[in-house]
N, CA, C and O atoms as a Tinker XYZ file with bonds, in Angstrom:
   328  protein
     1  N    -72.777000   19.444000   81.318000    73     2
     2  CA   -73.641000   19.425000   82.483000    64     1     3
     3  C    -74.337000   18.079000   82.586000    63     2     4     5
     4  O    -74.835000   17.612000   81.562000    81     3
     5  N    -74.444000   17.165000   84.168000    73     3     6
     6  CA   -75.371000   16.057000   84.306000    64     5     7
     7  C    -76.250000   16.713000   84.286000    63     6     8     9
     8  O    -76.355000   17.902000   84.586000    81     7
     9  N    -77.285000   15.690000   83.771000    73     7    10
    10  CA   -79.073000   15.974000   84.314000    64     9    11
    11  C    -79.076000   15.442000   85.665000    63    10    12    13
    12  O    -78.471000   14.426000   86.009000    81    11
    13  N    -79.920000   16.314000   86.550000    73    11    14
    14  CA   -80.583000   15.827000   87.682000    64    13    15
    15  C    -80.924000   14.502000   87.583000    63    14    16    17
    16  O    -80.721000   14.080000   86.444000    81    15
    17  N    -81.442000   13.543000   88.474000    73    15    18
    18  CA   -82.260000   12.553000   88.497000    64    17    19
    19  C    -82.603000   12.263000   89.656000    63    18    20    21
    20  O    -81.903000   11.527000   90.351000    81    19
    21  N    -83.597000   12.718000   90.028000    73    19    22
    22  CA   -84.494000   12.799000   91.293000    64    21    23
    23  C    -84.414000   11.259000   92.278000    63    22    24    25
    24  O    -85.046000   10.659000   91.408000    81    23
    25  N    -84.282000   10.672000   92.846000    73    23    26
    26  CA   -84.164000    9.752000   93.714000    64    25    27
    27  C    -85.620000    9.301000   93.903000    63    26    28    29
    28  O    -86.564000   10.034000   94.199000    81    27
    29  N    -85.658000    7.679000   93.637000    73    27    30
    30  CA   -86.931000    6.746000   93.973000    64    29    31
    31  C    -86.919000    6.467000   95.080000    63    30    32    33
    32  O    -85.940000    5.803000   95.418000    81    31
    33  N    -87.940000    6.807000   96.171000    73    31    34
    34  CA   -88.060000    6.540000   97.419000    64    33    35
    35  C    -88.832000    4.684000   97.594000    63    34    36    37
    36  O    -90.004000    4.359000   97.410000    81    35
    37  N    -87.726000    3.853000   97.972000    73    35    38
    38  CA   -88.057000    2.394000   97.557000    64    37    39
    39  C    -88.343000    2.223000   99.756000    63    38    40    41
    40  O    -87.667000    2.455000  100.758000    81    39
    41  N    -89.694000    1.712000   99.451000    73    39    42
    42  CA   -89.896000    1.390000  101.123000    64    41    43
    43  C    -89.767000   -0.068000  101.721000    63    42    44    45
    44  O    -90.548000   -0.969000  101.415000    81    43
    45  N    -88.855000   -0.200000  102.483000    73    43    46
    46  CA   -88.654000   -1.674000  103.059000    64    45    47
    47  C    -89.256000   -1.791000  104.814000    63    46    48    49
    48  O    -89.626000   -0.963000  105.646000    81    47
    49  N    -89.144000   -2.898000  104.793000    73    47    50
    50  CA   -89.837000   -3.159000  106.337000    64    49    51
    51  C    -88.711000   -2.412000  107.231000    63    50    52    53
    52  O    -89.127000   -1.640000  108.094000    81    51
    53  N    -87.491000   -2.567000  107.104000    73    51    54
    54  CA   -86.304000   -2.109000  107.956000    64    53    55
    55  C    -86.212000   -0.226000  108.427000    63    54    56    57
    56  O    -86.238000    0.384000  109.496000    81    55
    57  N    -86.121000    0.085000  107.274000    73    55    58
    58  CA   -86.276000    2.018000  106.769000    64    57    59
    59  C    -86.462000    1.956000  105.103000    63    58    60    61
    60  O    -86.369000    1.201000  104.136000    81    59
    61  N    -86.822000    3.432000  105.536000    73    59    62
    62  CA   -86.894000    3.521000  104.198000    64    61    63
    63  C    -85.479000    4.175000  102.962000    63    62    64    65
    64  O    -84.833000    5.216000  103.080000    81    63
    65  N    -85.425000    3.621000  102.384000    73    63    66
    66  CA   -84.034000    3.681000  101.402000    64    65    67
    67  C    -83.995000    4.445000   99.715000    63    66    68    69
    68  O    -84.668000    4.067000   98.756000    81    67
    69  N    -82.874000    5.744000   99.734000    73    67    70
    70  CA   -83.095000    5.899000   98.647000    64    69    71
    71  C    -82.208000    5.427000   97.753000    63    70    72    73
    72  O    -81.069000    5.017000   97.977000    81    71
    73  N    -82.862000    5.514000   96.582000    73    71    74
    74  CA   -82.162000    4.344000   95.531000    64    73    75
    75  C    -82.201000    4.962000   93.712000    63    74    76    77
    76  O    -83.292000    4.933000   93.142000    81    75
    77  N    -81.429000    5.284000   93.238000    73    75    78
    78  CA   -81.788000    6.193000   91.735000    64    77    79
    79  C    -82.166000    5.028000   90.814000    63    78    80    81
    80  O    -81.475000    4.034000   90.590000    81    79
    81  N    -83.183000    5.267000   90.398000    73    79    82
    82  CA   -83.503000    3.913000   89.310000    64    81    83
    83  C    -82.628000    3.932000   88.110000    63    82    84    85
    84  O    -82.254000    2.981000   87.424000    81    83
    85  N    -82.314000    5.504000   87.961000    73    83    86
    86  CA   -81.544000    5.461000   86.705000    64    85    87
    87  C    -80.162000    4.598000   86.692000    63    86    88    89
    88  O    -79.787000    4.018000   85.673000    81    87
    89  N    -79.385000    4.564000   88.011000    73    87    90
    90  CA   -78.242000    3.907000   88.251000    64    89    91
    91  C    -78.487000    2.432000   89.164000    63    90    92    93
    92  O    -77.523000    1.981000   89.781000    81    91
    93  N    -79.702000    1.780000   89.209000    73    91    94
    94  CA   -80.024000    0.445000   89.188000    64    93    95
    95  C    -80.123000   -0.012000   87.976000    63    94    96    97
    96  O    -79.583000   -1.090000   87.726000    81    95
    97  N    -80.929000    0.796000   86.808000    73    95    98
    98  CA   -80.821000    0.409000   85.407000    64    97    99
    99  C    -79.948000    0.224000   84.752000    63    98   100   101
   100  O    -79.991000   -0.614000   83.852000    81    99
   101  N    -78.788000    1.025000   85.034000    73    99   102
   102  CA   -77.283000    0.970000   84.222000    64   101   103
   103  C    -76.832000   -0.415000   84.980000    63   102   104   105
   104  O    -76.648000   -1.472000   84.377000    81   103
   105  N    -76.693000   -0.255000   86.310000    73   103   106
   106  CA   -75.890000   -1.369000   87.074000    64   105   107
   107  C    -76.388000   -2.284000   86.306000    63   106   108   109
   108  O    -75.584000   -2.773000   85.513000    81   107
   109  N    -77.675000   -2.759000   86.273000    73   107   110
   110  CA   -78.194000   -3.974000   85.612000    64   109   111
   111  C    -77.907000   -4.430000   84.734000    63   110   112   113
   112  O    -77.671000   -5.628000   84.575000    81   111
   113  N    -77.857000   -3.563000   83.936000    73   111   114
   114  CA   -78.189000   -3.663000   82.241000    64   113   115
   115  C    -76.405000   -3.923000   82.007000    63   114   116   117
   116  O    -76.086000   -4.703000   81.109000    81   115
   117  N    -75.347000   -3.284000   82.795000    73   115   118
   118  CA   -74.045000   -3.772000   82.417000    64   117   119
   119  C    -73.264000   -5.132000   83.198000    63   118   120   121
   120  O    -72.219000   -5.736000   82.955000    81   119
   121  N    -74.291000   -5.274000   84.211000    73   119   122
   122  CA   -74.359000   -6.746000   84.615000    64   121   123
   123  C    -74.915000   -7.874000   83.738000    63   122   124   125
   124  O    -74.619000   -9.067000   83.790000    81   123
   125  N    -75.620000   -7.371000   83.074000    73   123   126
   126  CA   -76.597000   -8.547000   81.777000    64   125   127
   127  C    -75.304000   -8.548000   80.690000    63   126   128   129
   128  O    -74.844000   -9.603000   80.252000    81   127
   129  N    -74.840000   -7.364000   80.358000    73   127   130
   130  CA   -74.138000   -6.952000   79.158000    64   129   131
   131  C    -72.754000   -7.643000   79.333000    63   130   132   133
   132  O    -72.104000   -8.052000   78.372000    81   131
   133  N    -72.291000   -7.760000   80.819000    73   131   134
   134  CA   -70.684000   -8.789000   81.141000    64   133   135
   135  C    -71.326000  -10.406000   81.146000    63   134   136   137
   136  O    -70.655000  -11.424000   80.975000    81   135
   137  N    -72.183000  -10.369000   81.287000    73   135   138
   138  CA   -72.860000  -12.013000   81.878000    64   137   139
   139  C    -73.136000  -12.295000   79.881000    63   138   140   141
   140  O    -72.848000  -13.396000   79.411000    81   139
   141  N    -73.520000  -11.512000   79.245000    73   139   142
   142  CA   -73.660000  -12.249000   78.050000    64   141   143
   143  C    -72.066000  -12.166000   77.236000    63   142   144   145
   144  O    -71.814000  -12.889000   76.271000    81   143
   145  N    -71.216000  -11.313000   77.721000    73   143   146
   146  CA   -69.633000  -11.235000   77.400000    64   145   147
   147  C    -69.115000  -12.447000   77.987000    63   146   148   149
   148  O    -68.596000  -13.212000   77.175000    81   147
   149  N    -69.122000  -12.767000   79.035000    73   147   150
   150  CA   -68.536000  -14.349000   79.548000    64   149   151
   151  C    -69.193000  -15.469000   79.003000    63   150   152   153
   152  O    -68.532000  -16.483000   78.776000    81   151
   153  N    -70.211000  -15.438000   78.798000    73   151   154
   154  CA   -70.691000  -16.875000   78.047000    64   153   155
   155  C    -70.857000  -16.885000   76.498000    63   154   156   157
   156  O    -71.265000  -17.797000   75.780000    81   155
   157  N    -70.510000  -15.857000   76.230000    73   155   158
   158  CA   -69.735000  -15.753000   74.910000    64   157   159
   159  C    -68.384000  -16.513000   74.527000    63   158   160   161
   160  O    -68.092000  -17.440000   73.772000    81   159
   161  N    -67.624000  -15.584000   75.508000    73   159   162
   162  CA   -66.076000  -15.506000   75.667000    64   161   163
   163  C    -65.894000  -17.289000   75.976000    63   162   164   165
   164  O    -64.971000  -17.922000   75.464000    81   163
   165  N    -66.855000  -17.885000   76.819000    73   163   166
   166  CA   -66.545000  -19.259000   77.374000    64   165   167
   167  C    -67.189000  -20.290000   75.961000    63   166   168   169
   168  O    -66.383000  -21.025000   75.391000    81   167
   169  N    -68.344000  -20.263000   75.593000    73   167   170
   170  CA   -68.084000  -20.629000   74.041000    64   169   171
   171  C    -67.342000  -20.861000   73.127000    63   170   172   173
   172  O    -67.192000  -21.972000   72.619000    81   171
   173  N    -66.756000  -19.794000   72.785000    73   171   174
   174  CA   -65.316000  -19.971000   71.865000    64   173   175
   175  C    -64.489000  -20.420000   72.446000    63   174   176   177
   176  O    -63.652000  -21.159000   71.927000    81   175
   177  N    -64.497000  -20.073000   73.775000    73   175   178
   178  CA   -63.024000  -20.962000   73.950000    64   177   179
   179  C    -63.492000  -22.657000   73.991000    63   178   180   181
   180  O    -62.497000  -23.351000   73.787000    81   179
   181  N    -64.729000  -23.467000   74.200000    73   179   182
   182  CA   -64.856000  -24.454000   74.306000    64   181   183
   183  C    -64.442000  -25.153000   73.028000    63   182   184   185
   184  O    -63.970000  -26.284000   72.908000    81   183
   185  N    -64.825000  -23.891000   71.730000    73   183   186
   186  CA   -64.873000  -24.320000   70.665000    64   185   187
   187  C    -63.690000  -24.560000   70.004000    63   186   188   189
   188  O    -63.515000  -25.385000   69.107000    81   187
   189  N    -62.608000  -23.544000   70.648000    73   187   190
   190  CA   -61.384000  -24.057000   70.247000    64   189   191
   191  C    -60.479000  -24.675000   70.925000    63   190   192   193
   192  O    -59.341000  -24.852000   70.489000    81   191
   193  N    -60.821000  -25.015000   71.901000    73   191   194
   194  CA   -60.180000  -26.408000   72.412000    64   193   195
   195  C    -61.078000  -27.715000   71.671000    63   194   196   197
   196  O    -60.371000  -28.595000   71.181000    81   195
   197  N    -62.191000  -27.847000   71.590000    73   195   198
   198  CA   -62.390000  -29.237000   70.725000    64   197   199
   199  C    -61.928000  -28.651000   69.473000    63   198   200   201
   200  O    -61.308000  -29.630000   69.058000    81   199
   201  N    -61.744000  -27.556000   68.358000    73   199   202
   202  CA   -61.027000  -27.327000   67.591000    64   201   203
   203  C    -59.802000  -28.317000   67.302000    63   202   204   205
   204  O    -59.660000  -29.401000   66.736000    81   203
   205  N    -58.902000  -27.303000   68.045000    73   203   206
   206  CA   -57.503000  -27.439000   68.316000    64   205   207
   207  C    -57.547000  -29.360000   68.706000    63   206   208   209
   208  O    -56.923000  -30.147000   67.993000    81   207
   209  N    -58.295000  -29.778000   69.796000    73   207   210
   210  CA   -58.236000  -31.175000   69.961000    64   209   211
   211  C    -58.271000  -32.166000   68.605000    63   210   212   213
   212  O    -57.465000  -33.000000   68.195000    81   211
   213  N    -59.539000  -31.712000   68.104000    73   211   214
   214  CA   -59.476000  -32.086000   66.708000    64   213   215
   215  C    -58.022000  -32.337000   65.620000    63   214   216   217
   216  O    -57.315000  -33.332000   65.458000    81   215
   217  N    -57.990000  -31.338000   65.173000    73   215   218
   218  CA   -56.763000  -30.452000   65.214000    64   217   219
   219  C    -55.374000  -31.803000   65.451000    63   218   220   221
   220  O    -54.663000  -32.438000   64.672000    81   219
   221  N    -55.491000  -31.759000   66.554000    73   219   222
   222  CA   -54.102000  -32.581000   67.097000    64   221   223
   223  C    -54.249000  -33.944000   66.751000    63   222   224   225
   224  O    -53.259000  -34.652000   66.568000    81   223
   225  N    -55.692000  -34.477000   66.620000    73   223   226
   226  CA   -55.755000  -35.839000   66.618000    64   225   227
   227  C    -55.890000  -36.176000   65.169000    63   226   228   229
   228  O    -56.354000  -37.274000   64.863000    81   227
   229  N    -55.539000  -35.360000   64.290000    73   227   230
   230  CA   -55.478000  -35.333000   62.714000    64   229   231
   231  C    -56.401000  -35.103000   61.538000    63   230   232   233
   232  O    -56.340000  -35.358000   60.335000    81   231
   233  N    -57.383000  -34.456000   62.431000    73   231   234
   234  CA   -58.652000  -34.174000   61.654000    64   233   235
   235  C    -58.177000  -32.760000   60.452000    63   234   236   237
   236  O    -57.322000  -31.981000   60.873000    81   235
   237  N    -58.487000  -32.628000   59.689000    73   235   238
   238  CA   -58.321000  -31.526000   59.133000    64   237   239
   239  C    -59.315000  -30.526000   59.418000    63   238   240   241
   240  O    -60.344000  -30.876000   59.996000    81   239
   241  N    -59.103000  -29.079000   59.020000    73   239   242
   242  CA   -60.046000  -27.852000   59.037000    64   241   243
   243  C    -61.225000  -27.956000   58.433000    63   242   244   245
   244  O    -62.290000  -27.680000   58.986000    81   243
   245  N    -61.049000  -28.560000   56.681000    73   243   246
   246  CA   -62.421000  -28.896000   56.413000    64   245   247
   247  C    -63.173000  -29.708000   56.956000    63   246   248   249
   248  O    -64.382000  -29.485000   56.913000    81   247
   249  N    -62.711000  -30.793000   57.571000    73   247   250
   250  CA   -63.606000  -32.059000   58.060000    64   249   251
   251  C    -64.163000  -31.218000   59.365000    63   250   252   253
   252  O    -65.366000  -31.113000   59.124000    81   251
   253  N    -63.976000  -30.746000   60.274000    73   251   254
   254  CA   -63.942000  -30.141000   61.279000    64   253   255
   255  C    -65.240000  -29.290000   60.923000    63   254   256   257
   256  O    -66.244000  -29.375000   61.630000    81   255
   257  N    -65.186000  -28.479000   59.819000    73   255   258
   258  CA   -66.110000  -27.524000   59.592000    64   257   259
   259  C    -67.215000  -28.180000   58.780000    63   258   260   261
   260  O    -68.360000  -27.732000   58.841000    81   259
   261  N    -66.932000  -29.152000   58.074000    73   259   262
   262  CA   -67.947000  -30.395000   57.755000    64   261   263
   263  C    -68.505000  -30.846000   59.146000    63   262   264   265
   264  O    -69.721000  -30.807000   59.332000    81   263
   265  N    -67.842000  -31.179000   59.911000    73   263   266
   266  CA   -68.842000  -32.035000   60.761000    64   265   267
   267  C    -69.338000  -31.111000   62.007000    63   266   268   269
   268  O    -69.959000  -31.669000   62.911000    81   267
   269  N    -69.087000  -29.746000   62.077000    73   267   270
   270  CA   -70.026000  -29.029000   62.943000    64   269   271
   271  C    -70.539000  -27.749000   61.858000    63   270   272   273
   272  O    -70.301000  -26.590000   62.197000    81   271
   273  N    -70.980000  -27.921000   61.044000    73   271   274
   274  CA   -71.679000  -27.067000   60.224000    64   273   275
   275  C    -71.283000  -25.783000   60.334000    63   274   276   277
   276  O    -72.230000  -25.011000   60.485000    81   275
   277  N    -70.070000  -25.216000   60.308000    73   275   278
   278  CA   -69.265000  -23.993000   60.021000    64   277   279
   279  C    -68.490000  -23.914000   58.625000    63   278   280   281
   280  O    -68.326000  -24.758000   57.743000    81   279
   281  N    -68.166000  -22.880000   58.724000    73   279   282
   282  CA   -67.529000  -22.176000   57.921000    64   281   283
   283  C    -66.083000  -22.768000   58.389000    63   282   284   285
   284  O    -65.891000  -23.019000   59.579000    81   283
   285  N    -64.914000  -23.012000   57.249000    73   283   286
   286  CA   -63.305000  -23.249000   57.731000    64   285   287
   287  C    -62.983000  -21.789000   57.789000    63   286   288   289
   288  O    -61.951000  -21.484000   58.386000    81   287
   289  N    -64.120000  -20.313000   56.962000    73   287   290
   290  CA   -62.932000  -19.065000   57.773000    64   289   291
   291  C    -63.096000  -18.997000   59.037000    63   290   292   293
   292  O    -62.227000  -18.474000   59.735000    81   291
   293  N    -64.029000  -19.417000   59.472000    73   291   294
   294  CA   -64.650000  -19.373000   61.079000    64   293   295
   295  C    -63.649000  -19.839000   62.275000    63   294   296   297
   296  O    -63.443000  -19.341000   63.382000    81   295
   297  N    -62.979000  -21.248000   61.482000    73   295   298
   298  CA   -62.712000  -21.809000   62.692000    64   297   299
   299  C    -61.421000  -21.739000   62.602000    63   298   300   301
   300  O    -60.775000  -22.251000   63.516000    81   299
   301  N    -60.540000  -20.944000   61.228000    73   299   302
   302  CA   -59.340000  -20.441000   61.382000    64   301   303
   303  C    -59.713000  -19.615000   61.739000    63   302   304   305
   304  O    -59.152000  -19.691000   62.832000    81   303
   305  N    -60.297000  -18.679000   61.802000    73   303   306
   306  CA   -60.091000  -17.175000   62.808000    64   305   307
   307  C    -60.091000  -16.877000   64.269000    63   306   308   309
   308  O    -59.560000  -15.960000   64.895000    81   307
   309  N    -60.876000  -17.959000   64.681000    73   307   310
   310  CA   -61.024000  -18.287000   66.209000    64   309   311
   311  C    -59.692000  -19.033000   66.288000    63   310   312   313
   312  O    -59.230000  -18.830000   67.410000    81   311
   313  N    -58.817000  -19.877000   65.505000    73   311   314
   314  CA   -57.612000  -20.536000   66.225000    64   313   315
   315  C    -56.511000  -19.640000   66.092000    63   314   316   317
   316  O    -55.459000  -19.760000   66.721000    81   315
   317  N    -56.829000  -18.505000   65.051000    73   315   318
   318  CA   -55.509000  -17.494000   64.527000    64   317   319
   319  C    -55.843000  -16.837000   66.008000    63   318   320   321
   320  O    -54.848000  -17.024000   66.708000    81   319
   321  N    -56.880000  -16.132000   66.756000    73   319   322
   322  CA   -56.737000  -15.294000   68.064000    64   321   323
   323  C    -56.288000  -16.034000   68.783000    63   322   324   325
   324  O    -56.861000  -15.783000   69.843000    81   323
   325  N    -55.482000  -16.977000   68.980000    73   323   326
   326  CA   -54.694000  -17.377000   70.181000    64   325   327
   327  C    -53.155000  -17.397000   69.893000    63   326   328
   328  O    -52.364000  -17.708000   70.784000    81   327
């Protein structure tokens, strides 16, 4: 069984509009929750393209993880997901 959830009567100059707070809260909160998934997701990938750039131009894994203060399991595991 859903629970009820009574409808917030939200008043605008135009009419007045009903609106469930409970399902503005979800909308929101899984709009925050994809918006911090993409700038996640866009991170790593920045990271393994200068990786991988690295990478190509003959740097090794340790130097790589020497000179941005990581871990080498780190930055093989991010190049093994591709």
């Amino acid at each position: 069984m859903s629970a009820h959830v009574a409808p917030i009567l939200y008043k605008s100059e135009k009419r007045d509009v009903k609106v469930c707070r409970a399902l503005d809260e979800m909308f929101e909160e899984s709009t925050n929750k994809g918006i911090q998934m993409g700038i996640k997701q866009g991170i790593e990938l920045n990271q393994l393209e200068v990786y991988q750039t690295m990478l190509d131009k003959g740097f090794s894994v340790k130097a790589i993880a020497s000179i941005f203060s990581v871990s080498e399991e780190s930055i093989k595991t991010l190049l093994m997901r591709t």
